[in-house]
C-alpha positions, 0 to 999 in steps of 0.5 A: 433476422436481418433481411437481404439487401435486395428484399430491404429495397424491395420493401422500401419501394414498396413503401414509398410508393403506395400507387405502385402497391395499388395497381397490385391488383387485377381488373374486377373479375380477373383475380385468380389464386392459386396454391399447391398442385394437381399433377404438377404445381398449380402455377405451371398448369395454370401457365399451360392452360391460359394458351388454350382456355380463352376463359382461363387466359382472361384471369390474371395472376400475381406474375402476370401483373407484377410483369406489367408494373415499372419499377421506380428508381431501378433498372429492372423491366419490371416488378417481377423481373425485380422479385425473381432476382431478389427471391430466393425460396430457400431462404426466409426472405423470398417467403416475407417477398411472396407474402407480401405482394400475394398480400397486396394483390388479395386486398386489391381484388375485386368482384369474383375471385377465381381459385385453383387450390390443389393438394399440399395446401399447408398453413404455412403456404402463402395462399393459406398463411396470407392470401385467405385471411386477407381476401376474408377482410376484403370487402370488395369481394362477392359472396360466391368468393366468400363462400369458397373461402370460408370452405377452404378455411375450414380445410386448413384449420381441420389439417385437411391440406388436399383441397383440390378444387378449382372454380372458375368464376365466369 
């Protein structure tokens, strides 16, 4: 499969620059995940809630990052500026976009982990697919988040997508 002209420049600066993959990632403490949905999708929640929740609204997600992060060599404000124009859910590529960014931010948390896994958690979602096992290699995370992932891993591997939970580290 060949990939779109916009993902292949995507992953190319990706690649030449390894300080940008670096700051793909949170302050210690900060990460927050999140996949599926409760009464809507989690992301728009999450949006919601950070208005008016101080402890929420200290955590950062991949948006919120990739919207601080310069783009070398383009002209695009910022990373997630980049992403929404060359990601397109309908087609393979913006799931190898997702995955890989999610991917990188995953290796580059540390300390607490926050999650807001809802329902609808299929293997083939990126939290499950890419975030998991990353996080699971991930060294620099603390036990409490290794113990929540080792349970959602166990409601993937047994087929139960409805996980539902969300934990705030603090």
């Amino acid at each position: 499969m060949a990939l779109q002209p916009g993902t292949r420049a995507l992953l190319s600066i990706l690649q030449a620059h390894p300080a940008l993959r670096w700051q793909i990632r949170a302050a210690p403490d900060r990460t927050l995940l999140y996949s599926g949905s409760f009464f809507k999708p989690i992301w728009r929640e999450i949006s919601e809630l950070k208005r008016s929740n101080p402890q929420l609204a200290s955590k950062e997600t991949l948006p919120d990052v990739l919207a601080r992060l310069p783009v070398p060599g383009t002209t695009y404000p910022n990373l997630l500026a980049f992403v929404q124009d060359v990601e397109d859910p309908w087609q393979p590529d913006g799931y190898i976009v997702w995955r890989t960014l999610s991917g990188i931010f995953a290796s580059n948390a540390q300390g607490k982990v926050s999650f807001q896994i809802g329902s609808g958690v299929e293997a083939t979602k990126v939290f499950a697919a890419t975030e998991l096992s990353v996080l699971l290699r991930n060294p620099h995370v603390d036990a409490v988040t290794k113990d929540l992932l080792a349970y959602f891993q166990r409601c993937i591997e047994s087929r139960q997508p409805n996980v539902n939970l969300g934990f705030i580290a603090g």
